[in-house]
PALUMGU-102475 format. One record per residue (C-alpha): residue in one letter; x, y, z. Coordinates in steps of 0.5 Angstrom, whole numbers, padded with zeros to 4 digits, always signed. Each point is the difference from the previous one (the first is absolute). Example, Ala and Ser with C-alpha at 12.3 -4.5 7.8 and 13.67 -1.06 7.14 Angstrom:
// PALUMGU-102475
A+0025-0009+0016;S+0002+0007-0002;
This chain:
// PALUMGU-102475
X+0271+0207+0066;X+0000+0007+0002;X-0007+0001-0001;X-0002-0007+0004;X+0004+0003+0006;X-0004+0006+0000;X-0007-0004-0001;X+0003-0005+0006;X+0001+0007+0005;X-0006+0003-0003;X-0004-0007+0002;X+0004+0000+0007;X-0003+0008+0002;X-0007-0002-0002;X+0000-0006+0003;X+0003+0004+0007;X-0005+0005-0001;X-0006-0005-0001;X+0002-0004+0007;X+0001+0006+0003;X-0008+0002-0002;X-0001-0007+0001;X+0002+0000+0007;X-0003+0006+0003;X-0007-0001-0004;X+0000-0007+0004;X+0002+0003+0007;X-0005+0006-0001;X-0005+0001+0006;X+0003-0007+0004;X+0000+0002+0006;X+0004-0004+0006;X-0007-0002+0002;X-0001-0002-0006;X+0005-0005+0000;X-0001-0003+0007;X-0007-0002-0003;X+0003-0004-0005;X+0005-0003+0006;X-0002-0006+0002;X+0001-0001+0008;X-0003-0007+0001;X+0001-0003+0007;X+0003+0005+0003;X-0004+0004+0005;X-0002+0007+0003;X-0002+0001+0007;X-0003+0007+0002;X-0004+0004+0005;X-0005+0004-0002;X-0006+0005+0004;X-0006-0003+0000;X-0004+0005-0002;X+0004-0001-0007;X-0001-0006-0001;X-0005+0000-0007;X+0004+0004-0004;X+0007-0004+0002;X-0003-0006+0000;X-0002+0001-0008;X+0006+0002+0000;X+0004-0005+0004;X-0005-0006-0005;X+0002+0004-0006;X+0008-0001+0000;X-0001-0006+0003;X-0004-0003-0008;X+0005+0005-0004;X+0006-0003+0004;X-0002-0007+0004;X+0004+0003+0006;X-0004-0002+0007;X-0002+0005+0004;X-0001+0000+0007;X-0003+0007+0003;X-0002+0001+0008;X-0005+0005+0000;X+0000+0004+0007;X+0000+0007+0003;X+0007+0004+0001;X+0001-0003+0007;X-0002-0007-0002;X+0005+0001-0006;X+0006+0003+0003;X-0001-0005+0007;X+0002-0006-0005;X+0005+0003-0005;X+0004+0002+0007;X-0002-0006+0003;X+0001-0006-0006;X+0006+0004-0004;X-0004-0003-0006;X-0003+0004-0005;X+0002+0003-0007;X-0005+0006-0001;X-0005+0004+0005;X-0005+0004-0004;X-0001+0005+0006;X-0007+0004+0001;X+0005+0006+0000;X+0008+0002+0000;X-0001+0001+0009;X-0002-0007+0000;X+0008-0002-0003;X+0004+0005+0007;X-0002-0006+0005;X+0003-0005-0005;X+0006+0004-0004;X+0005-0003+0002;X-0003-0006-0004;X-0002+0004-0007;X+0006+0000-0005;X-0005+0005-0006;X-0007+0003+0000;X-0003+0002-0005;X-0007+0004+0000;X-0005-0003-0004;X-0007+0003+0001;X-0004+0005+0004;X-0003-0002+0006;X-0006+0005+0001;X-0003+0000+0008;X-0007+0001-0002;X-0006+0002+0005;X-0007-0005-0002;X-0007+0001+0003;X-0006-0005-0002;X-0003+0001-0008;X-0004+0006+0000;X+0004+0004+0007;X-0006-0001+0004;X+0003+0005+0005;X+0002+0004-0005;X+0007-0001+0002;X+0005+0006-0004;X+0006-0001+0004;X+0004-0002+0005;X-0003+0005+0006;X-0007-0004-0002;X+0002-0005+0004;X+0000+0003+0006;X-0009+0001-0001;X-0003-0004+0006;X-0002-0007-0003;X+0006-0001-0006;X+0004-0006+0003;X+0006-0001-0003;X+0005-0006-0001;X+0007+0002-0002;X+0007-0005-0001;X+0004-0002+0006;X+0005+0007+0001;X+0005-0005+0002;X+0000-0006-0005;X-0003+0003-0008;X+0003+0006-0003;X-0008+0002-0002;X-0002+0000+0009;X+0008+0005+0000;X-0004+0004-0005;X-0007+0001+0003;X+0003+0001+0007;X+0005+0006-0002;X-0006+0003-0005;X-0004+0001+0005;X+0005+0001+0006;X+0002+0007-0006;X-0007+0001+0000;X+0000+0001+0008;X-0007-0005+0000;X+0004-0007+0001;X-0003-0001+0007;X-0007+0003-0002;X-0001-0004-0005;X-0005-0008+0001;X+0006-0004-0001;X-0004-0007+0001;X+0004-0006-0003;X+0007+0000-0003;X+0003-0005-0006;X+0006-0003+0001;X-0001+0000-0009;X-0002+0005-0005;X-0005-0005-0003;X-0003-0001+0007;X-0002+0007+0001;X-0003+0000-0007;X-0004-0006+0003;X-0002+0003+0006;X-0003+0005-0004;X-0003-0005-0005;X-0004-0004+0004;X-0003+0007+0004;X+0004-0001+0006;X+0002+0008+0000;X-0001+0006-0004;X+0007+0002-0003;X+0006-0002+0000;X+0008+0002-0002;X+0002-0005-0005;X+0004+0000-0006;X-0003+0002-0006;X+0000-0007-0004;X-0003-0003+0006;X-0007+0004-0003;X+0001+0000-0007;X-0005-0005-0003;X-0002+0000+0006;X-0007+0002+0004;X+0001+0006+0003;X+0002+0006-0002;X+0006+0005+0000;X-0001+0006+0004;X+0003+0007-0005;X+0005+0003+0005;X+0005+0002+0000;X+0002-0002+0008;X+0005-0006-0002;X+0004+0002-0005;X+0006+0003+0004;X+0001-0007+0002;X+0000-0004-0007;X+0005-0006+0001;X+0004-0004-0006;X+0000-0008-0001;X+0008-0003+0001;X+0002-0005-0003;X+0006-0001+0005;X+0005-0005-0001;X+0004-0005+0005;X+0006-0002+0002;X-0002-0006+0001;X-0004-0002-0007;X+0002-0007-0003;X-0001+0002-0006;X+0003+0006-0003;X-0001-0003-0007;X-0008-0001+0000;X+0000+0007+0005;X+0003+0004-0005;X-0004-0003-0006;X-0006+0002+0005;X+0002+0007+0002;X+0002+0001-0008;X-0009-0004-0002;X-0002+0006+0005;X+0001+0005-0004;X-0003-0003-0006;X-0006+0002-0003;X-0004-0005+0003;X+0002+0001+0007;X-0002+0007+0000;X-0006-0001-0004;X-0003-0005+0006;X+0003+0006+0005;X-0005+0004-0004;X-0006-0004+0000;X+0000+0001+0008;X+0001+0006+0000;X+0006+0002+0002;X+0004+0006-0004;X+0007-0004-0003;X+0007+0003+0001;X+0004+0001-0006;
C-alpha cells in the first residue's frame, strides 16, 4: 500500500511538471497580437482618419485586419487640418493615424493614448537624372528651378519644408510655384512634369519615378507616425484589437514595403 502511495505522488509530480512544459511550449512566441489575429470581430466597425499621403501602406494594411478578423473598417484619408476639423467637429472617431505628434496638439484634448509606429522621412525629390543637378536645398534658389511645397498652414510635410528653408535663410528666395493641400498631390506636381523639385515624404518617391536627392538638409526634421486613440471611439474591443494587429509582423513589414523606418 505504501509503494501505491509513493507511485500515485511520483505520477502526480510529473504530471505537475509535464503541464507546466506543456503549458509554457503552447504559449511560446503568442504575442497579444498574435492572439487578436484569431479573434473574430464581425459586425463590428472602426472609423479612422488617416493622412493621405499614407493611404497605400495603411490601406493594405487596414484590408489586412479586416480578411484576419472580418471587423469593417472605414478610413477618412485627409490632410492634418481636414483630419483635426472633423474629430473636433463630429466628436466621432476611434483613431487618427497623424503625419506626425504636432498634428494631435490642436486635438489633444480628444486623444486618451498614442503610440509612435513608424518614421516619417521629409525628403527632397527632383525628376529621374537631377536635370538641374540639384544637391540640396539651397539649389533651388538657381534661377529656373520651380518648386512646389505642402500647404504650411493644413499638411505636416508644407509646415516641414517652410521651417527648413526658413533655418536656411532662402524661403523667400526660393520659386515656390504651387502648394498641395497633400503629399501625394506634390509627388504628382512633379510626376506630371509641372515643377523641378518638391519637399514630400519619403514613401510618396519610393518606387516612384523620381529620385531622391542624398542630403543630409532634412534630417532635423524627421517626424514619427501616431496612432492616436479617441475618447470618443465606439468600439474600444475592436481598437485594442487594432492597436494589438499594428505591432504584428505583418503591419510593420507592409510599413517596410513603402519605405518607412518602423518604431520598435
Amino acid at each position: 500500500m505504501k509503494k501505491t502511495k509513493k507511485w500515485l505522488v511520483a505520477l502526480i509530480g510529473i504530471g505537475i511538471i509535464l503541464s507546466l512544459v506543456t503549458g509554457c511550449g503552447s504559449n511560446t512566441g503568442k504575442t497579444d497580437a498574435a492572439k487578436v489575429q484569431e479573434k473574430s470581430l464581425n459586425g463590428q466597425k472602426l472609423f479612422i482618419y488617416c493622412g493621405a499621403g499614407m493611404t497605400k501602406p495603411f490601406g493594405e494594411i487596414v484590408d489586412a485586419f479586416k480578411e484576419e478578423t472580418g471587423c469593417e473598417m472605414e478610413v477618412v484619408y485627409a490632410n492634418a487640418a481636414q483630419s483635426q476639423n472633423q474629430i473636433k467637429t463630429t466628436e466621432e472617431g476611434d483613431l487618427f493615424i497623424a503625419g506626425s505628434a504636432d498634428e494631435l496638439k490642436p486635438v489633444q484634448d480628444y486623444v486618451t493614448a498614442s503610440k509612435d509606429l513608424a518614421k516619417h522621412i521629409p525628403v527632397l525629390a527632383v525628376k529621374s537624372g537631377n536635370p538641374l543637378g540639384i544637391l540640396g536645398l539651397n539649389d533651388l534658389t538657381k534661377d529656373g528651378v520651380e518648386v512646389v511645397l505642402g500647404d504650411a498652414e493644413a499638411t505636416p510635410i508644407g509646415k516641414i519644408a517652410n521651417k527648413a528653408l526658413t533655418d536656411l535663410g532662402i524661403l523667400d528666395k526660393v520659386d515656390v510655384i504651387a502648394r498641395g493641400a497633400t503629399a501625394p498631390e506634390i509627388f504628382n506636381a512633379l510626376a506630371v512634369d509641372e515643377c523641378d523639385a518638391i519637399i514630400v515624404w519619403k514613401e510618396n518617391v519610393t518606387g516612384n519615378s523620381a529620385e531622391i536627392v542624398k542630403t543630409t538638409d532634412l534630417d532635423a526634421y524627421v517626424k514619427t507616425i501616431p496612432a492616436a486613440s479617441l475618447k470618443n471611439s465606439a468600439n474600444p474591443e475592436a481598437l485594442n484589437a487594432f492597436l494589438a494587429f499594428l505591432d504584428t509582423d505583418k503591419a510593420k513589414t507592409i510599413w517596410e514595403n513603402y519605405g518607412y523606418e518602423v518604431l520598435n
